[in-house]
C-alpha positions in Angstrom: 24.6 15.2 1.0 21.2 14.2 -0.9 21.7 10.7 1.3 20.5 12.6 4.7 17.5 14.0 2.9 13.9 11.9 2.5 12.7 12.0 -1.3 11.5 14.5 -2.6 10.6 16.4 -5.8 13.1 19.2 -5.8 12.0 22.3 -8.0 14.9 25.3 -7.8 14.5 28.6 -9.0 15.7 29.1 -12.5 18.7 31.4 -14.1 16.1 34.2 -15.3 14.3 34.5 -12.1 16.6 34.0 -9.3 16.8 37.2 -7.5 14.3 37.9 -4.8 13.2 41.9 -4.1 10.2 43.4 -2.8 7.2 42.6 -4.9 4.3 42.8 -2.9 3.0 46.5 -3.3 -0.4 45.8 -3.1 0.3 45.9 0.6 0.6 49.7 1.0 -3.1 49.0 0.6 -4.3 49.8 4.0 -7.4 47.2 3.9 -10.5 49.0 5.0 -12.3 46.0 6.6 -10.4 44.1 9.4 -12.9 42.2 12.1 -11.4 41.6 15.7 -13.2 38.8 17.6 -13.5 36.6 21.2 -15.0 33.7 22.3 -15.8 33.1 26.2 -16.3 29.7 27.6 -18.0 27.8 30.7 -15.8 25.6 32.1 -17.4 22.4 32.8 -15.9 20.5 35.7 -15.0 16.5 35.0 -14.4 13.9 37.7 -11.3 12.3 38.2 -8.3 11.0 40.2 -4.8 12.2 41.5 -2.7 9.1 40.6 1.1 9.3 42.5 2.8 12.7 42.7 6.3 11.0 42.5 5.6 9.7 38.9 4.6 11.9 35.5 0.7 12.1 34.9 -1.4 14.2 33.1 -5.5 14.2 34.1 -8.1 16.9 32.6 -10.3 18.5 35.4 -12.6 20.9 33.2 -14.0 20.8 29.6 -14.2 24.4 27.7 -17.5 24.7 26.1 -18.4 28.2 24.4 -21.0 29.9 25.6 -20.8 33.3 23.4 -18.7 35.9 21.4 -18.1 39.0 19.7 -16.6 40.4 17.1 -16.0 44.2 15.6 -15.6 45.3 12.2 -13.1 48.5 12.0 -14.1 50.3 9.0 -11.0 52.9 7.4 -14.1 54.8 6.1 -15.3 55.2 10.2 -18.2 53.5 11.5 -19.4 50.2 9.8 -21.8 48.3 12.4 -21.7 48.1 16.0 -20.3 45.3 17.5 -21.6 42.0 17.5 -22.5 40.3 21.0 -23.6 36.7 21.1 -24.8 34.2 24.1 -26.2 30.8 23.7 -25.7 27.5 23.7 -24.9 27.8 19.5 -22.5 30.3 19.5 -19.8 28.4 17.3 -22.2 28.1 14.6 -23.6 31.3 15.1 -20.5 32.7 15.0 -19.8 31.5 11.7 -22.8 31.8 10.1 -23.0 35.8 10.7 -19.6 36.3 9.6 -19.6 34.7 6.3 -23.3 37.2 6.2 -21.1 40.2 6.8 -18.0 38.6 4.2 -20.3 38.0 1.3 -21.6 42.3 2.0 -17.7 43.0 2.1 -17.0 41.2 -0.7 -19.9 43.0 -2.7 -18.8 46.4 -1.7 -15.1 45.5 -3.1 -16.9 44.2 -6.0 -18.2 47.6 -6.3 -15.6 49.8 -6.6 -16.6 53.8 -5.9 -15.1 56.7 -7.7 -12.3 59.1 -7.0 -13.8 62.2 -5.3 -12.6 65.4 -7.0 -9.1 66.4 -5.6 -8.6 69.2 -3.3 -6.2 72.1 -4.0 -3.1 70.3 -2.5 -3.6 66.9 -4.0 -3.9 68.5 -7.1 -0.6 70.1 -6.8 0.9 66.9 -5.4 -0.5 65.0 -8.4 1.1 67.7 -10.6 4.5 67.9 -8.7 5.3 64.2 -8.5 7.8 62.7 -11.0 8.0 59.1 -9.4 5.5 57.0 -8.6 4.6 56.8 -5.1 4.3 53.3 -4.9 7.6 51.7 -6.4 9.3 55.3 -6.6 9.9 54.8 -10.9 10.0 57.8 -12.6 6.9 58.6 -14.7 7.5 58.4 -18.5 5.9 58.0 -22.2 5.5 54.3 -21.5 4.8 54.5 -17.5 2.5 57.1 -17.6 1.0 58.6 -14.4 -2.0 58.0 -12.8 -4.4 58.8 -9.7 -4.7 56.0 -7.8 -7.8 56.2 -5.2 -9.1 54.0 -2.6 -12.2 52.0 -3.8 -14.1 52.0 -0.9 -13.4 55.0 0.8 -13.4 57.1 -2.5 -10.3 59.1 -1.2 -7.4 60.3 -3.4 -3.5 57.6 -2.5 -1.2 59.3 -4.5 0.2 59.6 -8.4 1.4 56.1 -9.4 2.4 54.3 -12.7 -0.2 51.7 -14.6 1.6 48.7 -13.0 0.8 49.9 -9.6 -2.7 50.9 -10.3 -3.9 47.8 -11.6 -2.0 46.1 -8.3 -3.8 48.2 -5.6 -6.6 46.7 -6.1 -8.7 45.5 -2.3 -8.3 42.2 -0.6 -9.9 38.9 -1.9 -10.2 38.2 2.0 -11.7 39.5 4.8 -8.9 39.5 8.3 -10.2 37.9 11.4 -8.4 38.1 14.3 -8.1 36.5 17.8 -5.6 37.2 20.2 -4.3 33.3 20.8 -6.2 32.5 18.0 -3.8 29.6 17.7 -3.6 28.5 21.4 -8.0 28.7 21.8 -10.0 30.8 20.7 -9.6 28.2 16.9 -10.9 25.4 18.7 -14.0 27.0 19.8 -15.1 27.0 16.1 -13.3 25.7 13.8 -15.3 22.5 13.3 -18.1 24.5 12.5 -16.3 25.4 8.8 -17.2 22.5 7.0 -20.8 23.0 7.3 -20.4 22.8 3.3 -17.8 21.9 0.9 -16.4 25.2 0.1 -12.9 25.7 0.3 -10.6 25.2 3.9 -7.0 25.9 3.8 -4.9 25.8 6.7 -1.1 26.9 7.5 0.0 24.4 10.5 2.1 24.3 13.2 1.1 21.2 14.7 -1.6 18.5 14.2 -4.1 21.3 16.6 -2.4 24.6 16.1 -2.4 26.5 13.2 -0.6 30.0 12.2 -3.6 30.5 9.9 -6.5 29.2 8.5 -9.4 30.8 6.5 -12.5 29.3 4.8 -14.0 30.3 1.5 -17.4 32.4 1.4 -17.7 32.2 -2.4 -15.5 31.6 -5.4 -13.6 34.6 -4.9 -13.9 35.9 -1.7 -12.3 33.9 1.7 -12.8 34.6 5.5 -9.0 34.4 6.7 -8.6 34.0 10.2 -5.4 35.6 12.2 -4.0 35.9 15.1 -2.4 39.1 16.8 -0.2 37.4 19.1 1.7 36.3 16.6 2.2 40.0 15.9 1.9 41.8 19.5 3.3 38.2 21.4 2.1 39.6 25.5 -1.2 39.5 26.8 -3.7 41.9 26.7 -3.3 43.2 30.0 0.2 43.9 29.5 -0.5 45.4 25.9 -2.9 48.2 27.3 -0.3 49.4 29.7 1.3 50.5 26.0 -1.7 53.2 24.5 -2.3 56.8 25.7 -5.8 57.6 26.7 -6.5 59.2 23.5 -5.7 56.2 21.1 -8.5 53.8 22.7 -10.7 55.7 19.8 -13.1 52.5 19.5 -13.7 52.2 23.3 -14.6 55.7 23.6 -17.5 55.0 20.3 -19.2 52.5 22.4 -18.9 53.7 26.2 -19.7 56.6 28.1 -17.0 59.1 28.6 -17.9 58.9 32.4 -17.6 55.0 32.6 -14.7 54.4 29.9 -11.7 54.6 32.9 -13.0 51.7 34.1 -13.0 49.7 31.1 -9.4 51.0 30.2 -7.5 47.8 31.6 -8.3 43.8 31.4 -11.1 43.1 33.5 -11.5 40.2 35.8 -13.7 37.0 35.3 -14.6 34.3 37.1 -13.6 31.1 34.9 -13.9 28.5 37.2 -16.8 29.3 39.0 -18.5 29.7 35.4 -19.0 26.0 35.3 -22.5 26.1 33.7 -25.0 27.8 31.4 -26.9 28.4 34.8 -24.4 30.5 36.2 -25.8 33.1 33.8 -28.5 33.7 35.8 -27.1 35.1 38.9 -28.0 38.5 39.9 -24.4 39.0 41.0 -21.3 38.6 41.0 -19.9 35.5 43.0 -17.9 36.3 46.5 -14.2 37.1 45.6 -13.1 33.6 46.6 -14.8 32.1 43.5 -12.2 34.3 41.8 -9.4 32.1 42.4 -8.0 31.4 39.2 -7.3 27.3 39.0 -5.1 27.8 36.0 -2.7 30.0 37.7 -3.4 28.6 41.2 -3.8 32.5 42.4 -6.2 34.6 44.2 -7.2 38.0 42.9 -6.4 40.9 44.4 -9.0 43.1 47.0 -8.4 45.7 44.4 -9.6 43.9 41.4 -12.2 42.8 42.9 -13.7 45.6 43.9 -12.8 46.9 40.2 -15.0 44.2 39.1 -18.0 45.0 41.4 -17.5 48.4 40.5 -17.9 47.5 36.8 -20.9 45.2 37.4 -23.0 48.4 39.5 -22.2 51.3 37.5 -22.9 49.6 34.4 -26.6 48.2 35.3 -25.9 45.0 35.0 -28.6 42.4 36.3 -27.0 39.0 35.9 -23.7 37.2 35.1 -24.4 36.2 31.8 -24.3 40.7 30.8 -20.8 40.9 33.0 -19.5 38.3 30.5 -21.2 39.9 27.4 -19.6 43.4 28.6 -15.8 41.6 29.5 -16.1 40.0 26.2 -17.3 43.2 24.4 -14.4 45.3 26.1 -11.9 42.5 25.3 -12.4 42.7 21.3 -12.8 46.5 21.2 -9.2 47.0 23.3 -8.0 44.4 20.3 -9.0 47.0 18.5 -7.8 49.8 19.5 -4.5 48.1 20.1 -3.9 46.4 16.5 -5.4 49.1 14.9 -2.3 51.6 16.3 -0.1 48.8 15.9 -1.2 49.3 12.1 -0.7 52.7 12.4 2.5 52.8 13.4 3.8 49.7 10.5 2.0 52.0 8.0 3.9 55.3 9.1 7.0 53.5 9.1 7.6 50.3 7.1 4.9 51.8 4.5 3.4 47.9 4.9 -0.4 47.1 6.6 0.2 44.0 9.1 -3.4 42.6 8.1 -1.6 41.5 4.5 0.7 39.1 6.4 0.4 35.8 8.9 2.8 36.5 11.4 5.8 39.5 12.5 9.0 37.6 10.5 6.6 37.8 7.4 6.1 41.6 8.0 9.7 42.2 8.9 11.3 40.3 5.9 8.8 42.3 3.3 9.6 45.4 5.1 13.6 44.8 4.6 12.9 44.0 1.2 11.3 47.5 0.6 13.5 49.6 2.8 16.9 48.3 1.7 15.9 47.7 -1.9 17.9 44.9 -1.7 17.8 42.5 -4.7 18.9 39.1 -3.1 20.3 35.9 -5.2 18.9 32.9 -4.7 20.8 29.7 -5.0 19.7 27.6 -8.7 22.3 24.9 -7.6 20.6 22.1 -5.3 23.8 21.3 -4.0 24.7 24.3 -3.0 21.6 25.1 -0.7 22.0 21.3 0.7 25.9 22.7 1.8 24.5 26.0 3.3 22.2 23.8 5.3 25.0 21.5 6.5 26.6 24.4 7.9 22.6 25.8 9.5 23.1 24.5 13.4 21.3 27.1 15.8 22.1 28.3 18.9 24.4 27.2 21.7 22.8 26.4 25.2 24.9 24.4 28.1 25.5 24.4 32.0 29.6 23.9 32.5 30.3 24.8 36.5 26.9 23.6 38.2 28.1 25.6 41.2 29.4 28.4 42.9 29.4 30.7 45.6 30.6 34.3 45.4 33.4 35.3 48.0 34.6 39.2 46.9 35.2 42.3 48.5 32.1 43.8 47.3 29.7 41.5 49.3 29.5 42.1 53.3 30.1 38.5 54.2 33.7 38.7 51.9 36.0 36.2 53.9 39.5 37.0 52.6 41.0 34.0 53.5 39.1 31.6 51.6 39.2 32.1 47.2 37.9 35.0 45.6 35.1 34.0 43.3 33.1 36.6 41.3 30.1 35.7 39.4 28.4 37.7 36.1 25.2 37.3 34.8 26.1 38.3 31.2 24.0 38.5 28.0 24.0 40.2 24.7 22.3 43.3 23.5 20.3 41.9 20.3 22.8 39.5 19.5 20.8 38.2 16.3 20.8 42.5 15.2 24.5 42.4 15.6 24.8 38.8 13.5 22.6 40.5 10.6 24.3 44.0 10.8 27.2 42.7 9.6 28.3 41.9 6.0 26.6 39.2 4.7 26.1 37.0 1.5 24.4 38.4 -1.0 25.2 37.4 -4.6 27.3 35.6 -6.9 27.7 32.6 -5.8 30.2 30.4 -7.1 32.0 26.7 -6.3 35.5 27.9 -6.0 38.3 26.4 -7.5 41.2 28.5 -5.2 43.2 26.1 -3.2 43.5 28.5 0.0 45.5 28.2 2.7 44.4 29.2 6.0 46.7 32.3 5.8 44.7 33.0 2.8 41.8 33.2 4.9 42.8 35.1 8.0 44.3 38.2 5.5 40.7 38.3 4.3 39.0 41.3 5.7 35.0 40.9 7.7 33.8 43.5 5.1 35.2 42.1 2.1 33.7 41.7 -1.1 34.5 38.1 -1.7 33.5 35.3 1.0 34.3 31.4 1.3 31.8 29.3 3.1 34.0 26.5 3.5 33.9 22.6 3.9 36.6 21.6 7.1 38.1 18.9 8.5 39.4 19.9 12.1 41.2 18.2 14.3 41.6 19.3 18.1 44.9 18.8 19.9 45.1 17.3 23.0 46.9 20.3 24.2 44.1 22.9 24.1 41.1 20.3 25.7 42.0 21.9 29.3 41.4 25.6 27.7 38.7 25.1 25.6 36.7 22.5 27.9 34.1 25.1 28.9 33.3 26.5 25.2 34.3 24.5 22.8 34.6 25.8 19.3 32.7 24.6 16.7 29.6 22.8 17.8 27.9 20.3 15.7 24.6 18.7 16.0 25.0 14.7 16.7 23.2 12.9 19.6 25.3 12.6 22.9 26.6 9.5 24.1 24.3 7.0 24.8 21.5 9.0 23.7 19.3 8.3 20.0 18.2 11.9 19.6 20.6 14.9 18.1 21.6 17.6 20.4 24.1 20.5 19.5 26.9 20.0 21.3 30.1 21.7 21.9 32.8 18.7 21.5 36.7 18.4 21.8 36.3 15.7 19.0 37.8 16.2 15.6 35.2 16.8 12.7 34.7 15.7 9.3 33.4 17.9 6.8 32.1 20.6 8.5 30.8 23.5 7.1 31.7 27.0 8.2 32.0 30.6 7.3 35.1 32.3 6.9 35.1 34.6 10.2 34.7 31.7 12.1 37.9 30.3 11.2 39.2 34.0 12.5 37.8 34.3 15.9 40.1 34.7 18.9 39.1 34.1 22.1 39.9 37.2 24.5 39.7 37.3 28.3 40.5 40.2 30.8 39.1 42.7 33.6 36.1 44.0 32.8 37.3 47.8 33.2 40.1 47.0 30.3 37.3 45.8 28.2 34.6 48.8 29.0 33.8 49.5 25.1 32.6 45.9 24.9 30.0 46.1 27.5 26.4 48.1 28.1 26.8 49.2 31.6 23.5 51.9 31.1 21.3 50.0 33.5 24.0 50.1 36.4 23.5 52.7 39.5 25.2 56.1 39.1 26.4 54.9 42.8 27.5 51.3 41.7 29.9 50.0 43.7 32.5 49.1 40.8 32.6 53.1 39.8 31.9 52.0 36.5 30.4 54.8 33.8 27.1 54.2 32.2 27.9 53.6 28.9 26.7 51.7 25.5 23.2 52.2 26.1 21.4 49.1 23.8 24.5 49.3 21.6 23.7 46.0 19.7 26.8 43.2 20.3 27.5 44.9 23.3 27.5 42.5 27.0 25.2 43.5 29.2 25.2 42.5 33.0 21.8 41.0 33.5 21.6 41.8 37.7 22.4 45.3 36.6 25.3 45.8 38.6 23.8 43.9 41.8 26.2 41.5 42.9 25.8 37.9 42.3 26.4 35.5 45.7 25.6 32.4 44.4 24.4 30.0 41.5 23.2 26.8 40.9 23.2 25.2 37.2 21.6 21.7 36.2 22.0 21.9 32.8 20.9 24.4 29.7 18.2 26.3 30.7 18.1 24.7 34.6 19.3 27.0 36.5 18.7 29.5 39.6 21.2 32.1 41.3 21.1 34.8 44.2 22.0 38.6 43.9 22.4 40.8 47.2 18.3 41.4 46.5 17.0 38.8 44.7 16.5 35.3 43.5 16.1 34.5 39.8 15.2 30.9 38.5 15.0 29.5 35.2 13.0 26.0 34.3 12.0 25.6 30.8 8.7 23.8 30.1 7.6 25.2 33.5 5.0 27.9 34.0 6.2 31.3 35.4 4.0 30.7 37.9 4.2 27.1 39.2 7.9 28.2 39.3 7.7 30.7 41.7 5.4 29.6 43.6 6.5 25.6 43.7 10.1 25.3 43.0 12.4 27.3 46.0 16.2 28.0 45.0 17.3 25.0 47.9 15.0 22.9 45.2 17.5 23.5 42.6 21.0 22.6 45.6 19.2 19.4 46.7 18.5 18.0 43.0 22.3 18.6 42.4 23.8 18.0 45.9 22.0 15.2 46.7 20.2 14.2 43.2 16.8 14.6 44.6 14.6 14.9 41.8 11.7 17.2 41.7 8.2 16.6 40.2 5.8 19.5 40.2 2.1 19.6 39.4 0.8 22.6 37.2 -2.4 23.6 35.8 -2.5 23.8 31.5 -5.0 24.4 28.8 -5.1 22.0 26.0 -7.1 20.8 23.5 -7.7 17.2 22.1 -9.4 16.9 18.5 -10.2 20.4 19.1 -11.9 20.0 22.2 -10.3 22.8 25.4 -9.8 20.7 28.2 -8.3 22.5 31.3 -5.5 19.1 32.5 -3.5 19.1 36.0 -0.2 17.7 34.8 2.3 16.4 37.0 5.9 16.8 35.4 9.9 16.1 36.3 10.7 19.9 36.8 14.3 19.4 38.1 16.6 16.9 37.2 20.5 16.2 38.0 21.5 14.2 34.8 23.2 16.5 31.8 23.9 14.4 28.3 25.3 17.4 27.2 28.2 17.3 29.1 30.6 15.1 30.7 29.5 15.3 34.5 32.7 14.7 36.9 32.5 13.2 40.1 32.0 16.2 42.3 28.2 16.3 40.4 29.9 20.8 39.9 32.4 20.3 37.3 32.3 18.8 33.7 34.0 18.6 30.5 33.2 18.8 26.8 32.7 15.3 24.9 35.6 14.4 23.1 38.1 15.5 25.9 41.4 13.9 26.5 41.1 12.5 29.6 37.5 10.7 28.6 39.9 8.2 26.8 40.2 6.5 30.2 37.6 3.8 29.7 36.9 3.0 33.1 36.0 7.4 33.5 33.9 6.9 30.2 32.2 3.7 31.1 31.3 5.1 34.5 29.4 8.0 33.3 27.6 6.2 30.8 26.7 3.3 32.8 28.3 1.1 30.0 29.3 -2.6 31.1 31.3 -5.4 29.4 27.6 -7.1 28.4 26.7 -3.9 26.7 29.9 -3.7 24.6 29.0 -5.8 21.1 32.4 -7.2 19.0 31.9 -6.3 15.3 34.9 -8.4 14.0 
């Protein structure tokens, strides 16, 4: 197993400290500084070319360049300073220069701490009452004696906790910045600017340009660490707005008028292409509604936003462009705020846990299960053992089998009875990963097991047993079931597809070698029927009370349950290229699905007879679409011209009718002159070994 693996240094967990539990109580904290921030940007045109629209090219068309920011300081004790609104042609440095000013004043008042005010009437009593700490819930005693735990800053009373947890709740040794897409933008826009000394960077990476997190130190002890809320609240802002009552925007009612604040209470519109130079800041107002067009999603605004914007510009005073883009920027970062800051809320209320400890959601989610369950898992000491689990680690499945298919049943109005009756389901799972983790899982105890088991030993075991085998295979596939198991082969396995270099996972009809599996896999049946026999296994709760199948609404987001994607709407017709390629009809509708395609280059570029001529007549289909990207941290806006739709699958075996395939491995493939045709291999490419 160690021969797959490069070298490396291997360090395991040891006997004595092999069980992982919730540990991090300082994060009950609630930190009482957290800054939200937001660069803007001119967008400088470039010259250039369109090369050939039939062949792949990518060309940039507009440079980002900030032009200003601002950032907010939410303060738990209430107001801090008013926000911070920059424009200029130094706003990156700027930018960092006044918040490691504002750090170095946090970090002093941490540094400081304040004391307890007295208590009032009911926290005395609730001091008095407790008997566990309200921290890690221990019971008080001679040698965990109880104290009164206060917030250092805001001077108010926490709760009664033990000595352990007292010295632990001590405030941050970082100050939270966050950016919504810090990752994706706004990190660009500055981050250069952090080695104006030699004081500490650190970075979490993603890639070479994108980074989950990276912060930069403002003394020996104290670090600006910048965040970003998608990675916690993953829609954009405009979207995310839709979410709060009018009462919970409490920082956008601080800084605007009650009178004017309706109008601020959604994502306002800018003009980013016309923006194309520091000059544009002096215009006494705003451009005509066609320089709205938005290049990036190739769209027009609306009449409505528009006038929303004009609105805006006149009730507000403004005299120039340059104030609407200090105002849209302003608004931007204090909706950020209001928005995070009830996100916080609501984490605190119910996984006890502040999200401004943590980099991302899974971080937040895993701590949170930690503390909730009070789980104490076991981690493996063995090296061997964690390189088997991750022998058996594969992900999840994705393939296109029938490429397509046209609906012919009684419930559509142009149902020919003579021809075949063909239904077609748009089926997915409710929270199929919840389901997964609901059930019983490892935990502890983990042993090599000397049993010699038969496979009767394994299908008496029982799903909620105490004792599990993860188990190393060898399977062999019969001949006899390829024809029933073409479509959805069991166990898949990750190995590059003929005539390909790179590993896929594939569902194969071939045998396998040591393969690594649990032991409910090797108990799984595969059973088909009518959907009304089988009603307890789907979620029919988005369906019409009048649906035409009389079906009840049942199973409402029951986790594991199927649920029919069109909502009951029936399905007339579907074309599949291959995993996540594909586009179908309903009676009112037409959904398509094109990874590495923007939502809206796909809708407005790629038509459903798109999708029938790539696979009827393998007519391939390059689109153009407009991105943002950076290069050594520099936003360029690029036109990139791409494949969108292509005919050929290495996932599968495609037949000769270009609709039906088969599973690698199958029976029939053993036919050279089948094989050979698919994969284009001739007697020059065959190479004798002997």
């Amino acid at each position: 197993m160690c021969g797959d693996k490069s070298p490396a240094r291997v360090v395991m967990p040891s006997e004595t400290c092999k069980f992982l539990k919730f540990k991090n109580f300082q994060h009950y904290l609630k930190i009482p500084f957290v800054v939200y921030a937001d660069f803007e940007c001119v967008t400088m045109k470039t010259d250039t070319c369109c090369p050939d629209p039939n062949f792949s090219f990518t060309n940039m068309y507009e440079k980002h360049v900030p032009i200003g920011f601002c950032y907010f300081i939410s303060y738990q004790g209430g107001h801090y300073k008013d926000p911070v609104v920059y424009r200029g042609t130094v706003a990156p440095k700027c930018f960092i220069e006044k918040l490691e000013k504002d750090a170095i004043e946090i970090e002093h008042i941490y540094k400081n701490p304040k004391p307890l005010l007295p208590l009032t009437e009911s926290e005395k009593q609730l001091y008095d009452n407790a008997k566990n700490c309200y921290v890690c819930d221990q019971t008080f005693r001679e040698n965990n004696i109880k104290f009164r735990d206060h917030n250092h800053v805001t001077q108010k009373f926490n709760g009664p906790c033990c000595n352990s947890c007292n010295l632990a709740m001590k405030p941050p040794k970082f100050l939270p910045v966050f950016f919504h897409n810090l990752s994706g933008y706004d990190a660009h826009n500055f981050i250069k600017e952090l080695g104006y000394d030699k004081k500490q960077i650190n970075l979490i990476p993603n890639t070479e340009e994108k980074y989950i997190s990276f912060s930069k130190s403002v003394s020996n002890d104290f670090q600006l660490r910048f965040l970003d809320s998608f990675k916690f609240m993953p829609s954009s802002l405009k979207n995310l707005i839709k979410t709060l009552k009018k009462d919970e925007f409490k920082y956008m009612k601080q800084y605007f008028d009650l009178e004017k604040i309706d109008l601020l209470l959604r994502k306002g519109v800018f003009p980013y292409d016309y923006f194309d130079s520091f000059e544009k800041c002096k215009d006494s107002c705003l451009p005509p509604i066609s320089k709205f067009y938005n290049e990036l999603n190739e769209e027009a605004i609306s009449v409505e936003d528009y006038n929303h914007a004009s609105r805006v510009f006149n009730q507000f005073n403004l005299s120039n462009l340059g104030e609407y883009c200090d105002l849209y920027a302003k608004t931007d970062v204090l909706l950020l705020t209001d928005l995070f800051e009830n996100f916080r809320k609501i984490c605190i209320q119910t996984y006890k846990l502040d999200p401004c400890w943590y980099f991302t959601t899974p971080a937040l989610s895993w701590d949170a299960m930690l503390l909730n369950t009070k789980v104490a898992i076991e981690l493996f000491t063995d090296y061997d053992m964690l390189l088997f689990i991750e022998n058996g680690l594969r992900g999840g499945i994705s393939q296109c089998c029938n490429r397509y298919s046209i609906a012919n049943n009684k419930y559509m109005p142009n149902f020919n009875p003579d021809d075949e009756i063909k239904y077609l389901m748009y089926l997915d799972a409710n929270n199929l990963y919840g389901y997964a983790m609901s059930k019983y899982l490892p935990l502890k105890d983990f042993v090599w097991s000397d049993n010699n088991l038969t496979t009767q030993d394994i299908l008496n075991l029982s799903d909620e047993s105490d004792v599990g085998y993860i188990l190393e295979v060898h399977l062999d596939y019969p001949p006899d079931l390829h024809d029933k198991h073409s479509d959805f082969p069991l166990a898949p396995e990750n190995k590059p597809p003929p005539n390909c270099k790179e590993p896929r996972l594939l569902t194969t009809l071939e045998p396998k070698t040591k393969y690594v599996l649990h032991d409910s896999n090797l108990k799984l049946y595969l059973k088909l029927g009518d959907m009304k026999d089988d009603l307890n296994l789907y979620d029919t709760s988005d369906f019409d009370k009048n649906n035409v199948y009389n079906l009840p609404l049942v199973n409402k987001k029951v986790i594991g349950k199927m649920k029919d994607e069109n909502k009951g709407n029936i399905m007339t017709e579907y074309v599949g290229l291959k995993s996540k390629m594909y586009a179908y009809k309903t009676n009112n509708k037409i959904e398509k699905r094109l990874k590495g395609i923007k939502k809206q280059t796909l809708k407005n570029k790629i038509t459903f007879e798109d999708y029938k001529a790539c696979l009827l007549n393998q007519k391939l289909k390059y689109v153009n679409m407009n991105l943002i990207r950076s290069k050594f941290h520099s936003i360029q806006s690029i036109k990139q011209n791409k494949l969108a739709l292509s005919y050929k699958d290495d996932k599968r075996f495609v037949n000769g009718d270009d609709i039906t395939t088969l599973a690698h491995g199958h029976w029939s493939l053993m036919h050279l002159d089948l094989f050979n045709e698919q994969y284009d291999i001739k007697s020059d490419d065959v190479i004798n070994t002997q």
